[in-house]
C-alpha positions as a Markdown table, in Angstrom:
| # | Residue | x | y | z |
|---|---|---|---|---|
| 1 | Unk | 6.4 | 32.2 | -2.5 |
| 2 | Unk | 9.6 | 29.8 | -1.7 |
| 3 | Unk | 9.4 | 30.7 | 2.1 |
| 4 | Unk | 6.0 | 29.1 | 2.3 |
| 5 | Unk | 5.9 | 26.4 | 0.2 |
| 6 | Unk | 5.1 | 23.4 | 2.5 |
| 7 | Unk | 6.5 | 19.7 | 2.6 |
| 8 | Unk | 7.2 | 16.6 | 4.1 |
| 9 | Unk | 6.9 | 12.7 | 4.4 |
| 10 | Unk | 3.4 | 11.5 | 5.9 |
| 11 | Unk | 3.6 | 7.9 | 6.5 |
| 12 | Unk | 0.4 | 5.9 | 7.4 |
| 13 | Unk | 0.6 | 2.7 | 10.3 |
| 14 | Unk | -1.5 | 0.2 | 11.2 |
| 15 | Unk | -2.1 | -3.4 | 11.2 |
| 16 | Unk | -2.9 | -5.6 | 8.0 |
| 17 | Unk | -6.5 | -4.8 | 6.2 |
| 18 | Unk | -7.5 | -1.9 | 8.1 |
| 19 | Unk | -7.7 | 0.8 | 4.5 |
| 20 | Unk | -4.0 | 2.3 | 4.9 |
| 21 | Unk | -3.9 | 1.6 | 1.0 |
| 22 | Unk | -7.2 | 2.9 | 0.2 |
| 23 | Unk | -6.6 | 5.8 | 2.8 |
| 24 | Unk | -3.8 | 7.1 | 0.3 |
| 25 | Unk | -5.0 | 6.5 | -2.9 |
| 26 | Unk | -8.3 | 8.7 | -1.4 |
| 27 | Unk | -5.8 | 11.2 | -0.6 |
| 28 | Unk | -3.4 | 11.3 | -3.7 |
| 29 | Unk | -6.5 | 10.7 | -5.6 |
| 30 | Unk | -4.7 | 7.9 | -8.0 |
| 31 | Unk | -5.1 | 4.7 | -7.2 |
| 32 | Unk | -1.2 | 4.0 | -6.0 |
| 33 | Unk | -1.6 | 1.2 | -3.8 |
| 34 | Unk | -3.3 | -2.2 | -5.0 |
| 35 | Unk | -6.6 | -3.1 | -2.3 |
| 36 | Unk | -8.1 | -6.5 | -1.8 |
| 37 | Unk | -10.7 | -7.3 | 1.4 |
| 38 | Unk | -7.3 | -10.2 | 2.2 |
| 39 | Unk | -4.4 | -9.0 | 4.7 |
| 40 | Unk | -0.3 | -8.6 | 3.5 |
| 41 | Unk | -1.7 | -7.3 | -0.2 |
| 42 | Unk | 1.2 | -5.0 | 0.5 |
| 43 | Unk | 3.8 | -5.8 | 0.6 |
| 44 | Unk | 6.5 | -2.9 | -0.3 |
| 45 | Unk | 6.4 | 1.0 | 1.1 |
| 46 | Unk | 5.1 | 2.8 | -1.5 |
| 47 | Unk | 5.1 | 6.5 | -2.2 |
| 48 | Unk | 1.9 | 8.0 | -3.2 |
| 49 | Unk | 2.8 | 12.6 | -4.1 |
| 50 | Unk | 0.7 | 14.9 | -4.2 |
| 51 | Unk | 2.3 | 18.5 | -5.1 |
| 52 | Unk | 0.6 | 21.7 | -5.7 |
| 53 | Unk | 1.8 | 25.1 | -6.5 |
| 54 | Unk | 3.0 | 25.8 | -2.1 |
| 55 | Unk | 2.7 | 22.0 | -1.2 |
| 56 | Unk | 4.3 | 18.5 | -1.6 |
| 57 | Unk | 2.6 | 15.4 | 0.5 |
| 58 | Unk | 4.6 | 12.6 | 0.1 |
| 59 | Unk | 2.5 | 9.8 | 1.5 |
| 60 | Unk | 3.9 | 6.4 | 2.4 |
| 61 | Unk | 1.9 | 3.8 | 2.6 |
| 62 | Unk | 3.1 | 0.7 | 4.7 |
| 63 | Unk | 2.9 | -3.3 | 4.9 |
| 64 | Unk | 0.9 | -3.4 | 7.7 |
| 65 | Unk | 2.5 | -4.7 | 11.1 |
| 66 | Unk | 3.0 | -8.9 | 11.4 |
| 67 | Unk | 3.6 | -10.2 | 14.1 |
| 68 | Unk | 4.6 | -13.3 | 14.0 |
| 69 | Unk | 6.3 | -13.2 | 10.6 |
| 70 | Unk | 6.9 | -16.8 | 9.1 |
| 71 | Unk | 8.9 | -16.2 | 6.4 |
| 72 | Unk | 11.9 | -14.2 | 6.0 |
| 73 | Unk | 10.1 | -12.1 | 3.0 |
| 74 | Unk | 7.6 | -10.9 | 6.3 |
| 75 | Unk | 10.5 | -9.6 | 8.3 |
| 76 | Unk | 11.6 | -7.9 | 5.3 |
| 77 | Unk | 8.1 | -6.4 | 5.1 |
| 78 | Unk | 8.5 | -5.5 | 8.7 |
| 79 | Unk | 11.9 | -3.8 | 8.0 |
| 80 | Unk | 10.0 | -1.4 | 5.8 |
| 81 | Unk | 7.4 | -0.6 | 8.6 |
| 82 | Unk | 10.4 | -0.1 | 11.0 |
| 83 | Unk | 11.6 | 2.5 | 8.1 |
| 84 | Unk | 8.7 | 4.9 | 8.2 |
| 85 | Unk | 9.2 | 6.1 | 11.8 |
| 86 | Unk | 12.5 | 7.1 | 10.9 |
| 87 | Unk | 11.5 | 10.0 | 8.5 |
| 88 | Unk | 8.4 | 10.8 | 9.0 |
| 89 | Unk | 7.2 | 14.2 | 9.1 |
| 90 | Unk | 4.1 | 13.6 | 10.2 |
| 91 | Unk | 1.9 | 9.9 | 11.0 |
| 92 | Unk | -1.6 | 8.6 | 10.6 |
| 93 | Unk | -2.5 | 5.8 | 13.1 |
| 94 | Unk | -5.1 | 3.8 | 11.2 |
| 95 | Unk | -7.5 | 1.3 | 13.3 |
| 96 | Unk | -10.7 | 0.2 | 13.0 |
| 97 | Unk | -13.3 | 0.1 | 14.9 |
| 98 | Unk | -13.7 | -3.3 | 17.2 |
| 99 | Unk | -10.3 | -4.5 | 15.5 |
| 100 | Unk | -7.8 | -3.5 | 18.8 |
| 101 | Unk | -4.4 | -2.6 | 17.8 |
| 102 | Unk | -2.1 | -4.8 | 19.1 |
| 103 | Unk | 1.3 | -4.0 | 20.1 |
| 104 | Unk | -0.3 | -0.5 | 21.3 |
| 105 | Unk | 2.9 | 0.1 | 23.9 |
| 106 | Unk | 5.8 | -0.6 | 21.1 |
| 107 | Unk | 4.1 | 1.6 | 18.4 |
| 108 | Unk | 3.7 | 4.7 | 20.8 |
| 109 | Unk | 7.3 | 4.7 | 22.5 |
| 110 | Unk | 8.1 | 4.8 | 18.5 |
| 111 | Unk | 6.0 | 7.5 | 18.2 |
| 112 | Unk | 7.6 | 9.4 | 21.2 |
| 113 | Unk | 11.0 | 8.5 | 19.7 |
| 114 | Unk | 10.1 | 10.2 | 16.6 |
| 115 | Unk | 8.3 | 13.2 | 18.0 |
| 116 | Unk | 6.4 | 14.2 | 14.9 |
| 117 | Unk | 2.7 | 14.5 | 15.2 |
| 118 | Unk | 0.4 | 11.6 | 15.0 |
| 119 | Unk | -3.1 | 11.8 | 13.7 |
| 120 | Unk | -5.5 | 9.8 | 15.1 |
| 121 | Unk | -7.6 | 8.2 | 12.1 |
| 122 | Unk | -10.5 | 5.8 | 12.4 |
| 123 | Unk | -11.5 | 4.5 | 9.5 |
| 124 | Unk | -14.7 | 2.4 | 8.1 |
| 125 | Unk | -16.9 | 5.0 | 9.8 |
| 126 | Unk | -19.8 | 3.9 | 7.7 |
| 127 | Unk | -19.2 | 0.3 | 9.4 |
| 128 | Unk | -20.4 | 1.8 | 12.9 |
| 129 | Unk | -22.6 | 4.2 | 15.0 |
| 130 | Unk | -21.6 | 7.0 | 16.5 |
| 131 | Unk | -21.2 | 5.4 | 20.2 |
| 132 | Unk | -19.0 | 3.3 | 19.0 |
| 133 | Unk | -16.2 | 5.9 | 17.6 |
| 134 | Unk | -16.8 | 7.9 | 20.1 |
| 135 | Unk | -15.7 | 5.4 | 22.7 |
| 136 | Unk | -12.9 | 4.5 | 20.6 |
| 137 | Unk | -11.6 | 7.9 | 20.1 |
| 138 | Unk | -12.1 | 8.7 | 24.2 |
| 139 | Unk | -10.1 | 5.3 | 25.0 |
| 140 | Unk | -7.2 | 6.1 | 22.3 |
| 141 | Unk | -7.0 | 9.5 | 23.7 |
| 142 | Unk | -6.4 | 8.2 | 27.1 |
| 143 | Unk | -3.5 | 5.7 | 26.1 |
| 144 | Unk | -1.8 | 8.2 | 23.7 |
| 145 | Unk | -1.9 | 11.8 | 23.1 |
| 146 | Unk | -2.4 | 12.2 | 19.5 |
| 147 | Unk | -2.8 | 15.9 | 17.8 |
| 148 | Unk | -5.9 | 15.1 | 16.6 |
| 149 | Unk | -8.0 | 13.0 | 15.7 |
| 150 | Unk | -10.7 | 12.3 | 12.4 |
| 151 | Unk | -13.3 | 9.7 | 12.1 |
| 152 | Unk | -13.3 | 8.3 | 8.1 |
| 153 | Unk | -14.7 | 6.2 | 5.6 |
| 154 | Unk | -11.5 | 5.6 | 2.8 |
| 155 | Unk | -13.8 | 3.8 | 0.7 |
| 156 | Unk | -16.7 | 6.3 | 0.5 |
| 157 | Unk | -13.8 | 9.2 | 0.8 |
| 158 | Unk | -16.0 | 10.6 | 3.7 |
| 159 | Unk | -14.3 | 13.1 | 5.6 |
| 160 | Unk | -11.0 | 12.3 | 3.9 |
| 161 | Unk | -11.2 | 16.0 | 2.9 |
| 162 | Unk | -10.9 | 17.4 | 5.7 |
| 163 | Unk | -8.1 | 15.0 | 6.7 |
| 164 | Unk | -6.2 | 16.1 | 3.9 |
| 165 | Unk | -6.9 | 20.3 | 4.7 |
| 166 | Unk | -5.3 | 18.9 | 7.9 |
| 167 | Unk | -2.3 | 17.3 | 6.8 |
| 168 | Unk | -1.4 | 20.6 | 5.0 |
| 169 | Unk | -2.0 | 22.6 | 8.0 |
| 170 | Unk | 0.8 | 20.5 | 9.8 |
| 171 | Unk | 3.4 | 20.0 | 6.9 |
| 172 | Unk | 6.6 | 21.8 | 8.1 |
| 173 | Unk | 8.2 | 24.6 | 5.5 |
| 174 | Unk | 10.5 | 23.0 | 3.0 |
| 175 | Unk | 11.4 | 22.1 | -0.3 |
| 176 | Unk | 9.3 | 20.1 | -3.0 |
| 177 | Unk | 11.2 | 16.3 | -2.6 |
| 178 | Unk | 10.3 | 15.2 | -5.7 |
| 179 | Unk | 9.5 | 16.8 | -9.6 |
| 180 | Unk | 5.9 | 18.1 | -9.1 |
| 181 | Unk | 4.6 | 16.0 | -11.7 |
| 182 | Unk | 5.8 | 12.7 | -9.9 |
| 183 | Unk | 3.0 | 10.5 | -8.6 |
| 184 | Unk | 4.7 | 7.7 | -6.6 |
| 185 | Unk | 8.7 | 7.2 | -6.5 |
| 186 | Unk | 8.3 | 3.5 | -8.6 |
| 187 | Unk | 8.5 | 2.9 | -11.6 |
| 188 | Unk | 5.5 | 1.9 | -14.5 |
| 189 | Unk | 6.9 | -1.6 | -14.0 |
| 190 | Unk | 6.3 | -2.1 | -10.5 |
| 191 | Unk | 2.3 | -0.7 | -10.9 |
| 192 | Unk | 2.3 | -3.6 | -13.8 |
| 193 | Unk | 3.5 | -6.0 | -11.7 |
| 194 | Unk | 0.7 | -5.2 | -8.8 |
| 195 | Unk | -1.7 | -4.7 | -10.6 |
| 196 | Unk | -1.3 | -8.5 | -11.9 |
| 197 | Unk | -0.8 | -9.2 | -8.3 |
| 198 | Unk | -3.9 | -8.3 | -7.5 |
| 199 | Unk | -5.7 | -9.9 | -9.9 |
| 200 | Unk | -4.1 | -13.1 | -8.3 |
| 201 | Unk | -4.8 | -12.2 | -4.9 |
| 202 | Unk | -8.7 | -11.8 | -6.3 |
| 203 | Unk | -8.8 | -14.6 | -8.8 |
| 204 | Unk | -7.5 | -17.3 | -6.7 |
| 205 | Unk | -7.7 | -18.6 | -2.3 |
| 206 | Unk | -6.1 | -19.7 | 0.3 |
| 207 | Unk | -2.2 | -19.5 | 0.5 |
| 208 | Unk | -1.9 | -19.2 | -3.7 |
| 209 | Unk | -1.8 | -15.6 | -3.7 |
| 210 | Unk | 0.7 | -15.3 | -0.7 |
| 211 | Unk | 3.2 | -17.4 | -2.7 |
| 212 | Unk | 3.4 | -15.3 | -5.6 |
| 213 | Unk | 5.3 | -13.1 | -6.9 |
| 214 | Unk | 5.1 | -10.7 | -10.2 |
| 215 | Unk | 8.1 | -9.8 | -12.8 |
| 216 | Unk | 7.3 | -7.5 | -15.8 |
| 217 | Unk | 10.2 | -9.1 | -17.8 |
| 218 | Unk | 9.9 | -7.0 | -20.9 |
| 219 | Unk | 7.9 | -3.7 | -20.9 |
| 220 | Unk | 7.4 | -2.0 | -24.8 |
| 221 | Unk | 6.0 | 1.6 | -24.3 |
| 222 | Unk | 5.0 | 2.2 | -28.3 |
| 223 | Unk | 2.6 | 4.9 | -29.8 |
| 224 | Unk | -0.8 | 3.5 | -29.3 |
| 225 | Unk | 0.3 | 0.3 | -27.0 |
| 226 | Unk | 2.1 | -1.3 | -24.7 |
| 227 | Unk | 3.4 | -4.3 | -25.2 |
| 228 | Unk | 4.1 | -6.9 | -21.4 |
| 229 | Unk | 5.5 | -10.3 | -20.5 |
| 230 | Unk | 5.7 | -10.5 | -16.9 |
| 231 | Unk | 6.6 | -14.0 | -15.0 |
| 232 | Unk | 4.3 | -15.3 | -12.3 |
| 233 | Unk | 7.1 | -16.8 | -9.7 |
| 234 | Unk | 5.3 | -19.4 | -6.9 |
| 235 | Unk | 7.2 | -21.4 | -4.6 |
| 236 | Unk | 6.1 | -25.0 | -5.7 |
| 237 | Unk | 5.1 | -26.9 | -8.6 |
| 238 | Unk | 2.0 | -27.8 | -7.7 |
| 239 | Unk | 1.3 | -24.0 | -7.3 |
| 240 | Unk | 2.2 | -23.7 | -10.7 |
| 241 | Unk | -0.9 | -26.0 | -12.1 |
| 242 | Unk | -3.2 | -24.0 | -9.9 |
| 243 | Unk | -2.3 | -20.9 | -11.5 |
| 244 | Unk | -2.7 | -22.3 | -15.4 |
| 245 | Unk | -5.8 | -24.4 | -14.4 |
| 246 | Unk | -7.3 | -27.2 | -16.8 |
| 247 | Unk | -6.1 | -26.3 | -20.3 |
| 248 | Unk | -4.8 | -22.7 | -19.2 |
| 249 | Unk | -8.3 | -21.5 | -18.4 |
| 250 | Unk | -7.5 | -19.7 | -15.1 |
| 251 | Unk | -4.3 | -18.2 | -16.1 |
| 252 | Unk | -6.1 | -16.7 | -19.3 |
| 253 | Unk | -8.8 | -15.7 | -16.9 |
| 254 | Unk | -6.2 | -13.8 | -15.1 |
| 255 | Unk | -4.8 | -12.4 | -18.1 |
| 256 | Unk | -8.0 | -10.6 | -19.2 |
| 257 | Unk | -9.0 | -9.2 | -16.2 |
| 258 | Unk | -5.2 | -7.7 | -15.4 |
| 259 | Unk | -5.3 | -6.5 | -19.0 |
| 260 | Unk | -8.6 | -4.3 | -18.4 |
| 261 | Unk | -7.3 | -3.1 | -15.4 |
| 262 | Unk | -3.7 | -2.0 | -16.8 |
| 263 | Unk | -5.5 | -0.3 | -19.9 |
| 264 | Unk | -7.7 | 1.8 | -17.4 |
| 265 | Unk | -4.2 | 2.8 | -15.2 |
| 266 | Unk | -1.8 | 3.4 | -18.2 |
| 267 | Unk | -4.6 | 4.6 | -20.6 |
| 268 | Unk | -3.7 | 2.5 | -23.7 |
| 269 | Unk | -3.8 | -0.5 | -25.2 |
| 270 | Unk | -2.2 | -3.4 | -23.7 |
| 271 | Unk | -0.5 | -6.3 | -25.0 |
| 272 | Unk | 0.2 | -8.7 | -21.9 |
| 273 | Unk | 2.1 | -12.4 | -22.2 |
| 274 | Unk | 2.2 | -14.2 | -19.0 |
| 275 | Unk | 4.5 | -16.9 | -17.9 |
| 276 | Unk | 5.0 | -18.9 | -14.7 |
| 277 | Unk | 7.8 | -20.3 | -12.9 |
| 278 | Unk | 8.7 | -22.2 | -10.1 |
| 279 | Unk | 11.3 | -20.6 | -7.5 |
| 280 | Unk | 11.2 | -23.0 | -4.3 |
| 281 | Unk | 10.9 | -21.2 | -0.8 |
| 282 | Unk | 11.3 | -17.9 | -2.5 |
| 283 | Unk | 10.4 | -16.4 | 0.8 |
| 284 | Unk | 12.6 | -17.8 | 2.7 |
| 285 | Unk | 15.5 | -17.3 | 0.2 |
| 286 | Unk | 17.5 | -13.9 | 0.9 |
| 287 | Unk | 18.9 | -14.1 | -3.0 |
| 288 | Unk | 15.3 | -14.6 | -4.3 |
| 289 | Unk | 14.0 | -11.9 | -2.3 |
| 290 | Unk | 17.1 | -9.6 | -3.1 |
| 291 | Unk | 15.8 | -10.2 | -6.8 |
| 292 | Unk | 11.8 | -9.5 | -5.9 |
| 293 | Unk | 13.4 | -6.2 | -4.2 |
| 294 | Unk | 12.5 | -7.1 | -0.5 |
C-alpha cells in the first residue's frame, strides 16, 4: 500500500476574483478560504488537505496576482504568489472567461521554470456558452501547452469532480505531508480572524475593508463554547468611527453576523467581543505587517 500512496502540493494561480478560493473549498469540500464578489479578499497562502487512505492533495490557494501593488502589505502578498511556483507539484491556471490574463508571458516562463504540469481551468462556466470557452480554451492552447484542460463552475461545483479525479491521476508517489486528519496548515485562530474579515469586507464599501485587519486576541475553547475577543486594526481614525457606526450599531451588526457564521464553522456556541484600534499606515509599516504575519 505505501508504494502507491499518492501526494503532492497543488497550487492554484490566477488573477484577483476569478474563484481560486471557491475552486479549493469545492475541492477540499470545507470552506478553507473566505469568498466575497470584491478582489484581494486573500490575502495569505492558505492550505486547504484533503487525504484519503492512498492520497494527500495539499491545495494552496493564492492572493491573486497585483500588479501594481501600492502598499508594501501587496508586495508581501505578491511574495506569497512568487512562493507557490517554487514547490508546486502540480498547477491550476484559473481565468475566466472575457477577463484576459495579464502578464500571460511572465507566468508561463514560471511555469517552464518549474516544469510541473499545469491544468488549464476555466471557471464560471455557467457565465458563458459554449463558443465562448471553446474559443478560449483553443487560444490558451496556442500560447501555452497545458496538460489539460477542464471547463468549471466553482460555485455550482460543476465538473469540479472530475477535476479533482484528475488531480489524483497526476499526483506523483510520495508520502502523506501532513497528519490525515489535518484540514488546512493554520491554526482555529486564523479561520476566526477571516471569517470576521469577511464579514467586513461584506458589511462595509469602498477602501474600509482593504484597511483592516483582524486579531483574535484571546481564544477560550470550553465544553459547550467558545469564548473570542479579537481587535479590528484600521489604518486611521476616521476608519475607526465607520466601523462602530452611530451608537455602535454597525460594529454590533458585524458582530452578529460573524458570530453565526463562526458557530456554523466551529460547530458551537460562540462568545465573540470585538474591539477596534487604530494602527496608522499598517500597510506600509514592515513591523506592523511582521505582526499581521505578512
Amino acid at each position: 500500500m505505501e508504494g502507491k500512496h499518492k501526494s503532492g502540493f497543488v497550487n492554484i494561480i490566477g488573477k484577483p476574483n476569478v474563484g481560486k478560493s471557491t475552486l479549493m473549498n469545492a475541492l477540499v469540500g470545507e470552506r478553507m478560504s473566505i469568498v466575497t464578489h470584491k478582489p484581494q479578499t486573500t490575502r495569505h497562502r492558505i492550505f486547504g488537505i484533503l487525504s484519503g487512505e492512498d492520497f494527500q492533495v495539499v491545495f494552496s490557494d493564492t492572493p491573486g496576482i497585483i500588479k501594481d501593488p501600492k502598499y508594501r502589505m501587496q508586495e508581501q502578498m505578491n511574495t506569497f504568489v512568487e512562493g507557490t511556483f517554487e514547490d508546486a507539484d502540480l498547477f491550476l491556471l484559473v481565468i475566466n472567461p472575457g477577463d484576459p490574463l495579464e502578464n500571460q508571458e511572465e507566468i508561463f516562463q514560471k511555469f517552464d521554470r518549474s516544469k510541473a504540469p499545469v491544468i488549464l481551468v476555466i471557471n464560471k462556466a455557467d457565465e458563458s456558452d459554449q463558443e465562448t470557452l471553446t474559443q478560449l480554451a483553443d487560444d490558451m492552447n496556442k500560447a501555452y501547452a497545458f496538460s489539460h484542460t477542464l471547463v468549471v463552475s466553482a460555485l455550482h461545483q460543476f465538473n469540479t469532480d472530475a477535476l479533482l479525479k484528475l488531480i489524483l491521476e497526476l499526483l506523483p508517489p510520495g508520502p502523506a505531508y501532513f497528519p490525515k486528519d489535518n484540514l488546512s496548515d493554520k491554526s482555529e485562530r486564523f479561520f476566526a480572524s477571516e471569517i470576521i474579515r469577511e464579514k467586513i469586507f461584506l458589511q462595509y464599501r469602498q477602501e474600509i475593508p482593504y484597511s483592516c485587519e483582524v486579531v483574535i486576541d484571546t481564544f477560550e475553547d470550553e465544553e459547550n463554547i467558545i469564548k473570542m475577543h479579537a481587535t479590528i486594526y484600521v489604518s486611521r481614525k476616521t476608519q475607526k468611527s465607520i466601523i462602530i457606526g452611530q451608537g455602535g450599531s454597525k460594529i454590533k451588526s458585524l458582530g452578529i453576523e460573524a458570530r453565526k457564521e463562526l458557530e456554523n464553522f466551529f460547530e458551537k456556541k460562540i462568545y465573540l467581543e470585538l474591539f477596534v484600534k487604530v494602527k496608522d499606515n499598517w500597510r506600509d509599516d514592515e513591523k506592523s505587517l511582521k505582526y499581521f504575519g505578512y
